[in-house]
N, C-alpha and C positions, 0 to 999 in steps of 0.2 A: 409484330411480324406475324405472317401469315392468320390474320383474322380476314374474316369475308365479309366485303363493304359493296353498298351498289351506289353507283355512280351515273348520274345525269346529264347530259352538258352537249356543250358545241366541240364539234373536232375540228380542231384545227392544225397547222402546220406548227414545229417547235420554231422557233426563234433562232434566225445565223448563228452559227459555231455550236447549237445544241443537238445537232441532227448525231442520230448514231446508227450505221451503218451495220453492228454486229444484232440488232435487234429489229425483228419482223414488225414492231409498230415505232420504231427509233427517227420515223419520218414526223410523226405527228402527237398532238397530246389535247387531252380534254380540256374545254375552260368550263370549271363545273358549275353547275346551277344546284342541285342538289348532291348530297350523300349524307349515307343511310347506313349504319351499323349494323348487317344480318346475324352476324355472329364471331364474338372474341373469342381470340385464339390465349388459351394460359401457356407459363411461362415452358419452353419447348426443353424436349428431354438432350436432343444436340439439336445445333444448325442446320435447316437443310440446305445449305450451301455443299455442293460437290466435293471445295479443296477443305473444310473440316473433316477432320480425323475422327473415324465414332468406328469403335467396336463392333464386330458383326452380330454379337448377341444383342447389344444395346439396336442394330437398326433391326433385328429380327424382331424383339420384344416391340415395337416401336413401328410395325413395316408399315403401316398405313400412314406413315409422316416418311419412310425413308422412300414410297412411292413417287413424293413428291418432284424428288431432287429428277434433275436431268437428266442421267445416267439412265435409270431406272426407267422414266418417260420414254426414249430413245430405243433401248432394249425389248421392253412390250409391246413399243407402236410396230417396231421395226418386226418384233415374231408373226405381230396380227396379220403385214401385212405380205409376209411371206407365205402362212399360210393361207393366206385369202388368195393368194397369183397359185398356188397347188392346188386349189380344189380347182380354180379353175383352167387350169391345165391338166387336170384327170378325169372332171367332169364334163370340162366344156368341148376339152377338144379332144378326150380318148376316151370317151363313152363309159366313164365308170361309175360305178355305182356308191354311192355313201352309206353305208348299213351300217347300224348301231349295235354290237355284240353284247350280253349280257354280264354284268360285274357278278355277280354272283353265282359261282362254278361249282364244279368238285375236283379234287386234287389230282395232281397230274402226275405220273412217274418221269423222275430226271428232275436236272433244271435245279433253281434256284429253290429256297426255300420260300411259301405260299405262306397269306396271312391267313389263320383260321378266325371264319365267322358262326359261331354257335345256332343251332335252330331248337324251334320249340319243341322238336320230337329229340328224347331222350339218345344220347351216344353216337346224332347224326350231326354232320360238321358243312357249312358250304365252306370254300376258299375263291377267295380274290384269284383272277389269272392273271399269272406274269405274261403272258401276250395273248392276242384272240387267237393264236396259230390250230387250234381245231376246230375253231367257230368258221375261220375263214374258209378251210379247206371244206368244209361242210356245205359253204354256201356254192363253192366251185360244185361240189355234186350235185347242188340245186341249180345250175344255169344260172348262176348271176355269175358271169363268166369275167367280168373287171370287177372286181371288192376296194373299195377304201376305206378306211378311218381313222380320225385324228382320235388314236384311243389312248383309253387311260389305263394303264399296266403298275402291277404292284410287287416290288419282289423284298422279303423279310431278310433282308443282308445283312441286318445292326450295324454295328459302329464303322462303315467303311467310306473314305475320303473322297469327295464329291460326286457321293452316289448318294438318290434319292428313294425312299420306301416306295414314293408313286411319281411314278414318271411319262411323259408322254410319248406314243411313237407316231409316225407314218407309218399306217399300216397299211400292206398292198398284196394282192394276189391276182393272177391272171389263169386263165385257164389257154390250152393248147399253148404253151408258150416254152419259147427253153433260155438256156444262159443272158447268151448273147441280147434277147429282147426284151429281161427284166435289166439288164444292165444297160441297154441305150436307155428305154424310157426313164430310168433314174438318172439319167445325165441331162436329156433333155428335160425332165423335172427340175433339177437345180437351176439349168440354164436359166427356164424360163422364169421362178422364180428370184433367180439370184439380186441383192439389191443394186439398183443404177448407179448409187454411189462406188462402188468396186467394179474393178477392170473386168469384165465380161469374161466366163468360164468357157476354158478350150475343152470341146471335145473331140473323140471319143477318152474318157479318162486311160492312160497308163493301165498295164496289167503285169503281173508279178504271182508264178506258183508259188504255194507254200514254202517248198524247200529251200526255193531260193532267199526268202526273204529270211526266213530262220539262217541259211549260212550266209550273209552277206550285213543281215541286220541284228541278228538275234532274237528276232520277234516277227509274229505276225500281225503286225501292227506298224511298218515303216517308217519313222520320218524322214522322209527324201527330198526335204528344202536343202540338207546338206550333206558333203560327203562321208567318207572319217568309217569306209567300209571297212566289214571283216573281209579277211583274205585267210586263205587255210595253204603254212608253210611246213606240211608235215613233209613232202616230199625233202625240203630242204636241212630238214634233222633226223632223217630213218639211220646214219651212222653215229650220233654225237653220242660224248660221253659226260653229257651234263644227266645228271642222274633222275630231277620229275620229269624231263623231258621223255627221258627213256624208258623209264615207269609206263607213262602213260600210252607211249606208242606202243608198247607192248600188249596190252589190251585192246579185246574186240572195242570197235569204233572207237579206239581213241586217237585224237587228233590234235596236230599245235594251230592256234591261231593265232592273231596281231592282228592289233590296227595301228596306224598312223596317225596318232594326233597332232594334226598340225599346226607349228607355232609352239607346241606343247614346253618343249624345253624352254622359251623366252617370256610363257606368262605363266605357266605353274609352279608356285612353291613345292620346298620341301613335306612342309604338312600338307599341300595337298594329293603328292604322291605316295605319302601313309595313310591317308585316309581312304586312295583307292584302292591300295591292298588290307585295309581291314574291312574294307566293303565287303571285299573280295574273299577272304578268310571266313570274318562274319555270316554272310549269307549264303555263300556257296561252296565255301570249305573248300578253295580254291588256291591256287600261286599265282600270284599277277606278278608280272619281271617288268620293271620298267627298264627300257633302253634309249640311252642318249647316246646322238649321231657326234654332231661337235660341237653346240653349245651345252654347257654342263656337263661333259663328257666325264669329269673326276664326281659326279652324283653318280657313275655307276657301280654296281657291286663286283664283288669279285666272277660270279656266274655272266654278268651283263657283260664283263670285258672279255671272259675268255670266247662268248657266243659273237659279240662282235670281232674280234680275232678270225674264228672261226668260219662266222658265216657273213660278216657286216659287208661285203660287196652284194652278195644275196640278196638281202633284205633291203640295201637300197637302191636295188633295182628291182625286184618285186614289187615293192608297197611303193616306189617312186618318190623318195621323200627329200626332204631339203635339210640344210644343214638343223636351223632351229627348229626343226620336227622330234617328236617323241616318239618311239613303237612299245607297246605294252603287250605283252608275250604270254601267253598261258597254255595247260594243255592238260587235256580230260577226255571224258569221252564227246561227242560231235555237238547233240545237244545241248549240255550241261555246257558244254565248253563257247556254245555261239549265244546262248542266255546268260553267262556271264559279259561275253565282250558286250553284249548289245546293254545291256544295265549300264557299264562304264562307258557305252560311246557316249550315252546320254549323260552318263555324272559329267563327264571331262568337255561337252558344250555345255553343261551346266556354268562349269567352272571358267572356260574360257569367255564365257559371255559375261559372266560378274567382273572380267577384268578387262571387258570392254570392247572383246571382239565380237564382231558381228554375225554368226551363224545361219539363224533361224528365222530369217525375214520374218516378221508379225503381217505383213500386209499381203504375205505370198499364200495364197492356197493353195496346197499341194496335193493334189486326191489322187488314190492310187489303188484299183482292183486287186484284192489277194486272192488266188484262188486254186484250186486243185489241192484241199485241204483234204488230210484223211478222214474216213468217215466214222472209225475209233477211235481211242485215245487211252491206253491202260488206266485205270483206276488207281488214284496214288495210294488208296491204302491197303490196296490188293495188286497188284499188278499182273497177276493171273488174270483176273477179269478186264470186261472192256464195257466202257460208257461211250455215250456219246458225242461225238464232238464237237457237234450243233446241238442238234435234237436230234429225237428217234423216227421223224417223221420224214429225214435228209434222203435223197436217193442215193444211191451208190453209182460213181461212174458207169457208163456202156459199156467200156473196154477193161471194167473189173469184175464184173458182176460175177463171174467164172469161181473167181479167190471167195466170193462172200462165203460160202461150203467150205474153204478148205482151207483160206490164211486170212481172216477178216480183218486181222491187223495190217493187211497192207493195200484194203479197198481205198481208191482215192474215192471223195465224195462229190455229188455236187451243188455245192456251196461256197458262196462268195460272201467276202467282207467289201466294204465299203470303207476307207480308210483315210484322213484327212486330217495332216498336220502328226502326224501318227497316234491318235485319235478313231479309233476304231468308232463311225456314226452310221453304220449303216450292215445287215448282216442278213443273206437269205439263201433259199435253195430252190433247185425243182425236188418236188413232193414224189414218196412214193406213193403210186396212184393203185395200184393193187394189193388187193386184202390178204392173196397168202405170203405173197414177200414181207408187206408189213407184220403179221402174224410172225412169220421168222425170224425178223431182226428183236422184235420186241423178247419174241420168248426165249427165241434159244442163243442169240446172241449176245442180247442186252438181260436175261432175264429178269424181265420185271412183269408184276402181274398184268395181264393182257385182260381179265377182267374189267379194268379200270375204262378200260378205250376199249371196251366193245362196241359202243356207239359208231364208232370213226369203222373201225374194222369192218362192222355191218356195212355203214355207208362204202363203204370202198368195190363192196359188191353188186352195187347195183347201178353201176355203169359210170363209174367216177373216170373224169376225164385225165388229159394228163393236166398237172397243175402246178405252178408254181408263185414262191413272189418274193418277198425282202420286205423290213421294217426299218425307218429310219430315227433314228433318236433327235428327237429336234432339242431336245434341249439341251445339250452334245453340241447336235449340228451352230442353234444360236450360240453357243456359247463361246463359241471359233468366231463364228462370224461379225459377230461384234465384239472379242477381243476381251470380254469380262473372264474378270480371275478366275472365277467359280460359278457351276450351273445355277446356285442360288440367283444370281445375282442375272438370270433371266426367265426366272421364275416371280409369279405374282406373289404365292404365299408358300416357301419352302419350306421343311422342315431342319432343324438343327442338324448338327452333324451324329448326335445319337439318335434323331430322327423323332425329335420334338417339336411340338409347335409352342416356339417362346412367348408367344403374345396370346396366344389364350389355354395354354397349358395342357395340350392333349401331349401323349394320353392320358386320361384320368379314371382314377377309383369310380367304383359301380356302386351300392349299398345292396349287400345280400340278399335283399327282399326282390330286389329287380334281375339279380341272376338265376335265382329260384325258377322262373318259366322255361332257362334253357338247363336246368337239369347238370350244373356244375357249378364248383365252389371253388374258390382261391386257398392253393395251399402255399400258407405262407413259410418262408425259409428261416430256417432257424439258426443255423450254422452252414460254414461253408461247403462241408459232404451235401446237406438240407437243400444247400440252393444248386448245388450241380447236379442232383439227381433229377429237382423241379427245374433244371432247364429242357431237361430232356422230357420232362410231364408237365406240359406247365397248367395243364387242368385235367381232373379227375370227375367221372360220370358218377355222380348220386346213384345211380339206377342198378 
């Protein structure tokens, strides 16, 4: 199996009853005259047959045999040829330009953490960019006024679950442009590339502000293939004397919500209504109250009977719910309390889909603009200070810019997600295009050394236009679009999940004598204080 033979002959048609209809040559077959053994295959590490079961480290170690399989064929031809219909939908018919950004930077304030690449001058450092976003806006104050590029982005995240060290984006910026016309042109982007095989993409895509989507979803990130919203029923408990209900409303922004799972009461077990309240405990040090309507109605607790007592014509006319439905009750303050429900909307379609109901349509694409995001975000381990919510480069709404001086925590921004299957694939802004606003936000709002981005600051005064754009994650994007479990798996050569390459073993050991020209040594960990101080150092300058 799979050695490589050449074969000589007459084609001919196969023979009655041998014709097969699921294969592109299944009409005909060779009567050969010669063949030729170019080269034997030894005996294979798995099958590359699709329905074998093979480990994902076994096909990572292995990927140039696990390219083979169909899957794999199907997934790369199909990225090639979606990128190929985008360039020529950005180049061919909106005049844009392909420019190549430099991988080798210097380090950015904010953001992800950067991989450091050593140089041969003592104590100086380049970094990988986690995106071209000041290459781009630079080339905006050069008059290349459309930017594209299918670039290559790095960000040093370690151990997190189907993120990749380097990843690709669509990267886009326009200059004189605002919301509205980086977000048609990404819709007519998709359209035009979308594959023929799938039902053709309705636009203009759905839009949804931030708030809403945090109190309706929990997240800003949607999946609105299905319902199973939050509803906020504080109004309906400001006299109860159930006792965390009334804890919580007694505190600034604290509020009760519920969702409705529906069907909840007729396919969820008991374990799996303790495992949403240890979720719930667990992670957010929370109360989840589950409430049954009239199936399972003796699964309720004593608090769950007297609140249906109390308020159960309420709530089934609020939330609209049907007999075999479930309501799950909590109550905290607004955020804390709709980032809870939105984690369980998702656990309990988790749950209801393992038992066979149908939610999440796989063949439905659901894309959905989030936008009117704030432009800070407290720092969680400061909460005194403020970072950014995008980037530092985000404008601040028109009709906020007044607050930036005097409440900067309640600037709305302008920046948009991109959001699909709740899948967040796509994320931009308009840019601030003046150097002393930027100077402002960076120093005295965000303070981070302005130093770093003198560059950008400089450029911004000498006539930088207004500008803006959005990046797409295609390997995100493919990974929806074809249905594969994990971005690996439409990627040509991914990295592991700790962000190794199994099949030829990067990263790998240097030998001293070749780190010597960049002026640093490896210090090795001795004990575990040893290696937590060397995470924080992980090289020290000879010099």
């Amino acid at each position: 199996m799979e050695s490589v033979v050449q074969v000589s002959g007459t084609v001919i048609s196969r023979p009655p009853g041998q014709k097969n209809p699921k294969m592109p040559t299944g009409e005909i077959e060779i009567k050969v005259k010669t063949a030729k053994l170019l080269n034997s295959c030894k005996k294979l590490p798995f099958e590359i047959k699709d329905f074998m079961k093979k480990t994902e480290t076994l096909r990572l170690q292995y990927r140039y045999l696990d390219l083979r399989s169909v899957q794999m064929q199907y997934n790369l031809r199909l990225r090639s040829q979606m990128v190929m219909k985008m360039r020529e939908y950005l180049c061919n018919l909106h005049g844009f330009v392909d420019v190549e950004t430099p991988t080798l930077f210097k380090r950015t304030p904010g953001g992800a953490k950067e991989f450091v690449i050593p140089s041969r001058e003592p104590g100086k450092f380049y970094s990988l960019p986690q995106s071209p976003q000041q290459f781009k806006q630079l080339l905006m104050v050069g008059g290349l006024d459309r930017y594209f590029q299918v670039a290559r982005c790095y960000r040093d995240e370690g151990s997190r679950p189907d993120r990749q060290p380097e990843f690709t984006q669509i990267d886009i910026e326009m200059s004189f442009v605002d919301q509205t016309g980086v977000q048609s042109l990404i819709e007519g982007l998709l359209q035009y590339s979308w594959p023929s095989d799938k039902d053709p993409l309705v636009v203009p895509f759905p839009s949804m502000p931030f708030a809403e989507a945090l109190a309706s979803y929990g997240t800003d990130k949607p999946d609105t293939r299905f319902g199973m919203k939050i509803v906020d029923v504080s109004d309906m408990f400001r006299n109860t004397e159930v006792g965390f209900l009334q804890d919580a409303l007694s505190k600034p922004q604290g509020t009760v919500k519920a969702i409705c799972i529906r069907k909840g009461a007729k396919y969820l077990k008991r374990k799996d209504i303790e495992s949403i309240r240890k979720f719930a405990a667990d992670r957010f040090n929370e109360e989840v109250l589950p409430i049954f309507l009239k199936t399972n109605e003796n699964w309720n607790s004593p608090v769950a009977k007297f609140i249906m007592e109390e308020q159960g014509l309420g709530l089934v006319k609020l939330l609209e719910t049907q007999e075999e439905d479930m309501v799950l009750l909590t109550a905290g303050e607004h955020k804390k309390a709709c980032s809870l429900m939105g984690k369980l909307r998702l656990e309990c379609a988790d749950l209801l889909e393992a038992r066979g109901v149908v939610l999440r349509d796989p063949a439905l694409f659901s894309f959905l603009w989030v936008v009117d995001f704030p432009l800070f975000l407290p720092k969680e381990e400061n909460p005194q200070e403020l970072e950014s919510a995008h980037h530092p480069f985000t404008a601040p709404h028109p009709s906020d810019i007044h607050l930036l001086y005097t409440e900067p925590h309640k600037v709305r921004s302008q920046h948009y997600d991109l959001v699909l299957n709740g899948n967040e694939i796509g994320g931009g802004s308009i840019r601030i295009h003046n150097s002393e606003l930027q100077h402002y936000v960076l120093d005295t709002v965000l303070k981070e050394d302005v130093k770093l981005l003198s560059h950008l600051l400089q450029a911004l005064d000498y006539g930088a236009p207004p500008h803006g754009g959005i990046a797409l994650g295609l390997d995100r994007l493919m990974c929806l679009v074809t249905g594969a479990p994990s971005i690996r798996d439409v990627i040509a050569f991914p990295k592991s999940f700790r962000g190794h390459d199994l099949m030829s073993n990067a990263p790998d050991s240097i030998p001293p004598e070749e780190l010597k020209p960049y002026h640093i040594q490896v210090s090795w960990p001795m004990d575990a204080e040893t290696e937590k101080s060397s995470s924080n150092h992980p090289c020290r300058s000879e010099s």
